[in-house]
C-alpha positions in Angstrom: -37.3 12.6 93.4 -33.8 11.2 94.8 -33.4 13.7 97.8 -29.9 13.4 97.1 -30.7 15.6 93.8 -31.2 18.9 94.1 -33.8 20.3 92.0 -33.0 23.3 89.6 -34.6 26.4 91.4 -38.0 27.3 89.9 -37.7 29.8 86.6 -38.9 33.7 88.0 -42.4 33.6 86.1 -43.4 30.9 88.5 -42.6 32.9 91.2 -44.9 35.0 93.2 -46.1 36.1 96.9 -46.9 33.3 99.2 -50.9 35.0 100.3 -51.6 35.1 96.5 -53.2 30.8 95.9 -51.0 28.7 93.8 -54.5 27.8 92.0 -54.1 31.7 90.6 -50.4 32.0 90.2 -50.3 28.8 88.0 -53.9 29.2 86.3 -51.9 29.1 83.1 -50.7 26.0 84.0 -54.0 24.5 85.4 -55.6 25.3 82.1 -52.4 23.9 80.2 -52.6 20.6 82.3 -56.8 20.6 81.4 -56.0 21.0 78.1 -53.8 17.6 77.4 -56.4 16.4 79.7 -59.1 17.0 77.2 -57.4 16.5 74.4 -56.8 12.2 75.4 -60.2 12.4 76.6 -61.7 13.7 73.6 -59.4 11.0 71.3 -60.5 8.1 73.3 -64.5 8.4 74.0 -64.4 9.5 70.1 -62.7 7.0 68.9 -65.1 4.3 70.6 -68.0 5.7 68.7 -66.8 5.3 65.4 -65.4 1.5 65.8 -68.4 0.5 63.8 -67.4 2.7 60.9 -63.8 2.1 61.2 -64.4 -1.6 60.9 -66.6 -1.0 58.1 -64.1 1.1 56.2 -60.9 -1.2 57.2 -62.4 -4.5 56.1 -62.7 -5.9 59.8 -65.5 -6.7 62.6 -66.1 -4.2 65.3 -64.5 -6.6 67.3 -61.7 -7.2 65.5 -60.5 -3.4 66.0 -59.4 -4.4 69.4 -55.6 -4.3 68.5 -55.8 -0.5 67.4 -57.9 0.2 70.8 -55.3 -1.6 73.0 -52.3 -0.8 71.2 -52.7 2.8 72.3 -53.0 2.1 76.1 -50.7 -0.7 76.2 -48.4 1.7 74.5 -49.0 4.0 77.2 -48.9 2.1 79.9 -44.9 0.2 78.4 -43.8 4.2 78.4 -45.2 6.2 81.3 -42.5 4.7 83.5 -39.9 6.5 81.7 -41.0 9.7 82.4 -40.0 10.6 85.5 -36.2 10.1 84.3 -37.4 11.9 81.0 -38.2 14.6 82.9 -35.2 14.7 85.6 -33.0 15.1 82.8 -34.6 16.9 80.1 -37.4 19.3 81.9 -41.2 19.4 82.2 -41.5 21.9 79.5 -39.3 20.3 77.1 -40.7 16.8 77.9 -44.5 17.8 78.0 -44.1 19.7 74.4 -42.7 17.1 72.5 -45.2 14.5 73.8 -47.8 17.1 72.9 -46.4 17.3 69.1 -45.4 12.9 68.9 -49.1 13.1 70.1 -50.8 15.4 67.5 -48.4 13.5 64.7 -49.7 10.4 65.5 -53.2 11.6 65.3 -52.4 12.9 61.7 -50.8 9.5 60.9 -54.3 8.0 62.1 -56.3 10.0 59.9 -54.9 8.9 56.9 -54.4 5.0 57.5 -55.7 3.0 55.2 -55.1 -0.4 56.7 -55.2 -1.8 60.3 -51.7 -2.6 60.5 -51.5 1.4 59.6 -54.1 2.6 62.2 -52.3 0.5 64.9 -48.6 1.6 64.0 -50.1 5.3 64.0 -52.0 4.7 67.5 -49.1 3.0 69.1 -47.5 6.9 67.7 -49.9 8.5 69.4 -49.4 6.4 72.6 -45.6 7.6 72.6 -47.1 10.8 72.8 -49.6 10.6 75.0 -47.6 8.5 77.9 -45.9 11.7 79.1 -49.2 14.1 79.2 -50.8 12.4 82.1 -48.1 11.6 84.6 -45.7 15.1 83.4 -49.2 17.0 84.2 -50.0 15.5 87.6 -46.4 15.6 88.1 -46.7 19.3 88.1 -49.5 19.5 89.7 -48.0 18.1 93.0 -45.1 20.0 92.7 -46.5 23.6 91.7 -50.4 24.0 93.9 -50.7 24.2 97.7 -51.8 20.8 99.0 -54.6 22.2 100.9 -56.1 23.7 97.0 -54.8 20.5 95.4 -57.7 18.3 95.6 -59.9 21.6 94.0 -57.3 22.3 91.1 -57.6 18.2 90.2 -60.9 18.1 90.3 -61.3 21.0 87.9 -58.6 19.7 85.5 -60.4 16.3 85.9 -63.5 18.0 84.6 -62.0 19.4 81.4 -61.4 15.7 80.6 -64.6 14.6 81.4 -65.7 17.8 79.1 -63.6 15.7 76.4 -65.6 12.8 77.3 -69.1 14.6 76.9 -68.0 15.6 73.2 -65.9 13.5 72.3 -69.3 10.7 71.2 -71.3 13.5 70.3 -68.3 14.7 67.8 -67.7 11.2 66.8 -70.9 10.3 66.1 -71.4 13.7 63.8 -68.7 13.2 62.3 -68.8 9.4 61.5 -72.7 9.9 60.1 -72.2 12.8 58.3 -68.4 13.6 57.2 -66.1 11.1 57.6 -64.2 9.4 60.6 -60.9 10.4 59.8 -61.6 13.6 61.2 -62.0 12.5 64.6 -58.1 12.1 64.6 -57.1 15.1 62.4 -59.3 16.7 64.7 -56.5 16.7 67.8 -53.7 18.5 65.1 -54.9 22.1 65.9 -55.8 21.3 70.1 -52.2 20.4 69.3 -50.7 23.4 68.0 -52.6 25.4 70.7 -51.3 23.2 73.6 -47.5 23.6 72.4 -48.0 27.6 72.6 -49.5 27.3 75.9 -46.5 24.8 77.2 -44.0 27.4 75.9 -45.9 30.4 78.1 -46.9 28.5 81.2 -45.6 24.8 82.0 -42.6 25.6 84.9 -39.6 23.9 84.2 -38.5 21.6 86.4 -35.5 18.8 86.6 -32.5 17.8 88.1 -29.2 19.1 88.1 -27.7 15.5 87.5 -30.4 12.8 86.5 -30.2 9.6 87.7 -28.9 6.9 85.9 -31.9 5.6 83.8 -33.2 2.2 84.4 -32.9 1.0 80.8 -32.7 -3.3 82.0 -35.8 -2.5 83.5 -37.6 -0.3 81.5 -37.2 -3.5 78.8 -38.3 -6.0 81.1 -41.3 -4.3 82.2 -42.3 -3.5 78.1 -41.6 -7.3 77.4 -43.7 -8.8 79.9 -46.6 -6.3 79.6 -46.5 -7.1 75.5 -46.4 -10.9 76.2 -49.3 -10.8 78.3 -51.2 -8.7 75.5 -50.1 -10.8 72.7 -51.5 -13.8 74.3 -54.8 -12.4 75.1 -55.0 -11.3 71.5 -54.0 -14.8 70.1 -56.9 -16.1 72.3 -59.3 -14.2 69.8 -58.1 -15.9 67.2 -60.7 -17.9 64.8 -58.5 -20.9 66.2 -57.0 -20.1 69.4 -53.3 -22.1 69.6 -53.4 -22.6 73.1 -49.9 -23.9 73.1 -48.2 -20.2 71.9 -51.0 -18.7 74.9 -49.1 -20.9 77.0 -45.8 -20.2 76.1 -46.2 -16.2 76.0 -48.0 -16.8 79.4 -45.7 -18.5 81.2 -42.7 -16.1 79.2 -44.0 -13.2 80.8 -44.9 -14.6 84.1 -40.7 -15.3 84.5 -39.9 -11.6 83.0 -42.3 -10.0 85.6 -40.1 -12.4 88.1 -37.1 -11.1 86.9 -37.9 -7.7 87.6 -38.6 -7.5 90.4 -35.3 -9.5 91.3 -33.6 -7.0 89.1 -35.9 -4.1 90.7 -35.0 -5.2 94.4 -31.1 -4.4 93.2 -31.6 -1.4 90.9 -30.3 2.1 92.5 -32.7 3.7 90.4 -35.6 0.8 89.3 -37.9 2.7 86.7 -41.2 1.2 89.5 -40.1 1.2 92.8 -41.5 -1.7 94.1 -40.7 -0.2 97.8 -43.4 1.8 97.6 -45.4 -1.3 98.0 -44.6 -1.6 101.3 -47.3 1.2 101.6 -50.1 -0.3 102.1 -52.3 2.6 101.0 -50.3 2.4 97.3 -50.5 -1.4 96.9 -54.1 -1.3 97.6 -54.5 1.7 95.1 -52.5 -0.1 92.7 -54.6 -3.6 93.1 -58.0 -2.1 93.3 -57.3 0.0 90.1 -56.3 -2.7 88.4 -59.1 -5.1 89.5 -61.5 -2.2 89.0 -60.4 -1.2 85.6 -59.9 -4.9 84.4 -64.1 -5.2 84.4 -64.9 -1.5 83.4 -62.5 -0.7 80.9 -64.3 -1.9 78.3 -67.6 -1.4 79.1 -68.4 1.8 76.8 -66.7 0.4 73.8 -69.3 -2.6 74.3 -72.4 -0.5 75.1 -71.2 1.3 71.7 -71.5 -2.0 69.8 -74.5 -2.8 71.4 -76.7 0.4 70.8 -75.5 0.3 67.0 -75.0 -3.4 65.6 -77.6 -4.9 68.0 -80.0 -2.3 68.0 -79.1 -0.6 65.0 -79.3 2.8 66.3 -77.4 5.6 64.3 -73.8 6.8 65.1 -75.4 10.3 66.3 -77.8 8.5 68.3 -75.7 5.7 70.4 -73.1 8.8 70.8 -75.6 11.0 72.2 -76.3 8.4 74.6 -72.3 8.1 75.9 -72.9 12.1 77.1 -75.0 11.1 80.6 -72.1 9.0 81.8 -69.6 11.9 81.0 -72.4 14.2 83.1 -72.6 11.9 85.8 -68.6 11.8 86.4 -68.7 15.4 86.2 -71.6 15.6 88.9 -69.5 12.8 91.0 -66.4 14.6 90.7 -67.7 17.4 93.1 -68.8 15.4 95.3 -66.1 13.1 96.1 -63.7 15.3 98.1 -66.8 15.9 101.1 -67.7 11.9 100.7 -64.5 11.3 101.6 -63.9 13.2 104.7 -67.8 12.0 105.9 -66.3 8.1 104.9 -63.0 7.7 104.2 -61.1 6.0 101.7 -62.1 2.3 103.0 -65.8 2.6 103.2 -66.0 4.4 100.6 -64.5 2.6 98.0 -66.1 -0.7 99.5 -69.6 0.1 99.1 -68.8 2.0 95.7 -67.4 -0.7 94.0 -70.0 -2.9 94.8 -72.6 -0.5 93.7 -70.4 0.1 90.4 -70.3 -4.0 89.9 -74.9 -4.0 90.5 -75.1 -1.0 88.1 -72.6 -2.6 85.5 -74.5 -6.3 86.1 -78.3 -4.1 85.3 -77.1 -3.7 81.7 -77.9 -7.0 81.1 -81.2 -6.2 81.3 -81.1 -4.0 78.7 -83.1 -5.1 74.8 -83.8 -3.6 71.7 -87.3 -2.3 73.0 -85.6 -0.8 76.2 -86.8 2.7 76.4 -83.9 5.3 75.5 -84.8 7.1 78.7 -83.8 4.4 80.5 -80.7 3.5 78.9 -79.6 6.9 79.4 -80.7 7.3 83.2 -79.0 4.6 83.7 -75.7 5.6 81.9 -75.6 8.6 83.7 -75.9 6.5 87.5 -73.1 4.4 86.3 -71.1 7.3 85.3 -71.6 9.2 88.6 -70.2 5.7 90.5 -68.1 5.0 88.1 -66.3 8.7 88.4 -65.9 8.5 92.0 -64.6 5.2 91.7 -62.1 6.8 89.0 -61.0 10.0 91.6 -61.0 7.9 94.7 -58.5 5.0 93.3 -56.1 7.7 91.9 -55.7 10.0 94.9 -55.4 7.1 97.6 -51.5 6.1 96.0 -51.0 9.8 97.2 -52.3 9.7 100.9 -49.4 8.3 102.7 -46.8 9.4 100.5 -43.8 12.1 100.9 -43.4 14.6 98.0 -40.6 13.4 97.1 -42.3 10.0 96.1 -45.0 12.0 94.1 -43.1 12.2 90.6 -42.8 7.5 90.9 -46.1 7.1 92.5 -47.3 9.3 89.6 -46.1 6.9 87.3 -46.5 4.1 89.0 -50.1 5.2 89.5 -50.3 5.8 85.6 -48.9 2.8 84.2 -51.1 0.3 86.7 -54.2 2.6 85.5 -53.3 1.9 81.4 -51.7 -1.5 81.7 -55.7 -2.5 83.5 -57.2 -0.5 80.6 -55.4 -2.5 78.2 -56.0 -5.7 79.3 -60.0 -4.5 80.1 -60.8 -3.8 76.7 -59.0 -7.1 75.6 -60.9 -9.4 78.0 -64.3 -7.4 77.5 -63.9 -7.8 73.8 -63.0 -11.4 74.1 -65.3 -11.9 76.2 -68.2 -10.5 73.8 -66.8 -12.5 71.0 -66.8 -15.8 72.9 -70.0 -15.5 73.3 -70.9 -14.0 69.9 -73.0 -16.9 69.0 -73.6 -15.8 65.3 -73.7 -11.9 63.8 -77.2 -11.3 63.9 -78.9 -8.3 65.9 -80.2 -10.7 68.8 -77.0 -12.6 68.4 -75.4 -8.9 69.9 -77.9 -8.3 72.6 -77.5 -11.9 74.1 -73.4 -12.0 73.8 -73.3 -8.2 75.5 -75.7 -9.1 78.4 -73.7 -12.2 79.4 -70.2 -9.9 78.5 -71.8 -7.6 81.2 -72.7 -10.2 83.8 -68.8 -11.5 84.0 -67.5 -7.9 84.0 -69.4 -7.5 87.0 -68.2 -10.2 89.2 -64.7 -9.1 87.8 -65.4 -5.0 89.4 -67.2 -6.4 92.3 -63.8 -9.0 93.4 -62.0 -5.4 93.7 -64.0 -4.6 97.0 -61.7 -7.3 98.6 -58.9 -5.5 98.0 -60.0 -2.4 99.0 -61.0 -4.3 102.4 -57.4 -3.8 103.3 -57.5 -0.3 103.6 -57.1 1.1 107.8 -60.4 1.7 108.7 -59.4 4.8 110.4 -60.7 7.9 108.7 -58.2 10.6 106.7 -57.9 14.2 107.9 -60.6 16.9 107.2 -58.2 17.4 104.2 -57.9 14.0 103.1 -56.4 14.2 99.4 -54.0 16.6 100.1 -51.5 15.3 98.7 -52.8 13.4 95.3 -53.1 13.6 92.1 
């Protein structure tokens, strides 16, 4: 926030003695915050389960529901930068509640689609609604718990999520096998209802007096250049890939992105402060996520398609076997908070993303006659790295930071995190379908173990950028100020 701006003073029921924790004077708030949290866990890890089905239903190939997977968290990751003005000018509450309601209404426009242009037009709905929850929530978060509890309160809130992620297959899986998979979007309309009562008791309103002039030039060039880069990377799955129009969208977005920052460098009020990459603690957080995220992203959507068109396991079955890598997070995510005081950020995240890069590359030894024991021991390892990865990358854009940077490294942190997602899924998919040499089972196994190989050496190229990091270690406290 501009320190020019003064903030509007917090509303009384926020309000409470200094020796009581801000964990229990905003524990309607935490579980408000866990809740949205959940609730875009739960759509996304479900909605990878029942690709198969989907396709099946729509007229498609699993692989050709890419566009209603990356529509979403390209969506996402085009709109998060607007909500920091969003919320200087209209409120947390009032910003957080409507994205919770776009967000549900989406989910009920997903559930009765009957097309893909239908499912995409309704996820890129739900993607209006869901770029505010993550930011608006952290956002909070900052502002409203005790830096010295914040790094608890996250990692609890994180672990509702990663709840979402431990049902969310399971659910999917049911659901798909024995209803129908419509219901895994109708499914977020009630969580939806709940979470706007819950805004209206506890989310603290906060804003600005005057809101800064909003960053419209921007906002557009940053949504044009992100869509270019997607379209082209869709157009290359094409049966005949016009490498010409790849070229032109390419090259069209490169010179966008260029403009921007010429445009950002002269902005009052640029919707991504690119000064904040003068940090070198946020530029590496920024880099490595995206690096990270490029060869990971897409991993469980592939795993999914693995299990159940080359090994043609059940939808129950191949979502019961997504629920070890939501326990490992889980498991990671109480860990990570003493592994970085022992390491720091640097080591840490060197010799973790390497080991996330080995564990990804060991899929590939994976067949139709590999015990399920072993498939899901070694989900759940790759889910414990993969979490710690996850925490570690999005707390370190906080470490050197003010406060008053916290609501623009929030989004900042969130866009880089769903504009890598987006293109993640795109180039694992491609990837898999490059290689797809025909559409038998063994035709499957061979293009996902190859798929898994490249992914690898794409995670593993992110250790050099987190080489940069000081090597000096953080305080005893040393995520006290992230989200």
């Amino acid at each position: 926030m501009p320190d020019a701006a003064a903030p509007v003073p917090l509303p009384a029921a926020t309000e409470g003695p200094s020796d009581i924790p801000t964990s229990e004077r905003y524990r309607g708030l935490i579980w408000l915050v866990a809740a949205a949290f959940f609730m875009q866990a739960l759509d996304s890890t479900i909605v990878n389960t029942a690709v198969p089905a989907m396709a099946d239903a729509l007229a498609v190939t699993p692989l050709g529901m890419r566009s209603a997977l990356t529509s979403y968290v390209l969506t996402l990751a085009i709109l998060i930068p607007a909500s920091p003005w969003l919320c200087d000018r209209f409120g947390t509450r009032r910003v957080f509640g409507a994205a919770i309601a776009v967000f549900g209404l989406g989910s009920l426009f997903c559930g009765v689609s009957r097309t893909l242009p239908e499912l995409v037009a309704a996820r890129v709905t739900q993607g209006v609604g869901g770029a505010a929850l993550m930011p608006v929530g952290r956002y909070v978060l900052v502002r409203s718990i005790a830096k010295h509890e914040f790094v608890h309160v996250m990692s609890t809130v994180a672990t509702f999520g990663l709840l979402g992620s431990v049902l969310g297959p399971l659910l999917g899986g049911a659901l798909v096998e024995f209803t129908s998979w419509r219901l895994i979007f109708l499914i977020n309309v009630p969580v939806g209802i709940a979470g706007l009562w819950m805004n209206k008791q506890d989310m603290p309103d906060y804003r600005l007096r005057h809101a800064n002039r909003f960053d419209l030039p921007g906002f557009l060039l940053f949504g044009a250049a992100s869509a270019l880069l997607l379209t082209a990377s869709e157009l290359l799955g094409a049966e005949h890939v016009a490498w010409g129009r790849v070229g032109e969208y390419t090259a069209l977005a490169l010179l966008i992105g260029l403009i921007y920052v010429w445009h950002s460098r002269r902005a009052a009020f640029p919707v991504a402060d690119l000064s904040l990459l003068k940090v070198r603690s946020v530029w590496v957080a920024l880099a490595g996520n995206l690096f990270t995220r490029l060869g990971i992203s897409g991993m469980f959507l592939l795993l999914v398609l693995f299990l159940q068109v080359g090994c043609g396991w059940s939808p129950l079955l191949a979502g019961l076997m997504m629920v070890p890598q939501a326990l490992g997070s889980i498991s990671a995510k109480w860990l990570v908070n003493r592994a970085l005081a022992r390491l720091g950020y640097r080591r840490l995240l060197l010799g973790n993303t390497l080991l996330v890069a080995l564990l990804l590359a060991s899929f590939a030894l994976f067949g139709r006659g590999t015990p399920m024991w072993l498939i899901a021991l070694m989900v759940f390892l790759y889910g414990a790295f993969a979490g710690m990865q996850y925490t570690a990358m999005n707390t370190l854009i906080y470490h050197d930071l003010d406060i008053k940077h916290a609501s623009m490294a929030s989004s900042m942190a969130s866009t880089a995190q769903y504009l890598s997602m987006s293109f993640g899924i795109a180039l694992a998919t491609l990837l898999m379908e490059s290689l797809l040499q025909g559409h038998a089972h063994s035709d499957y196994v061979a293009a996902f173990r190859w798929t898994v190989l490249i992914l690898a050496a794409v995670t593993a190229s992110a250790s050099r950028v987190f080489g940069r990091l000081s090597a000096a270690r953080p305080a005893r406290q040393p995520a006290a100020a992230e989200a």
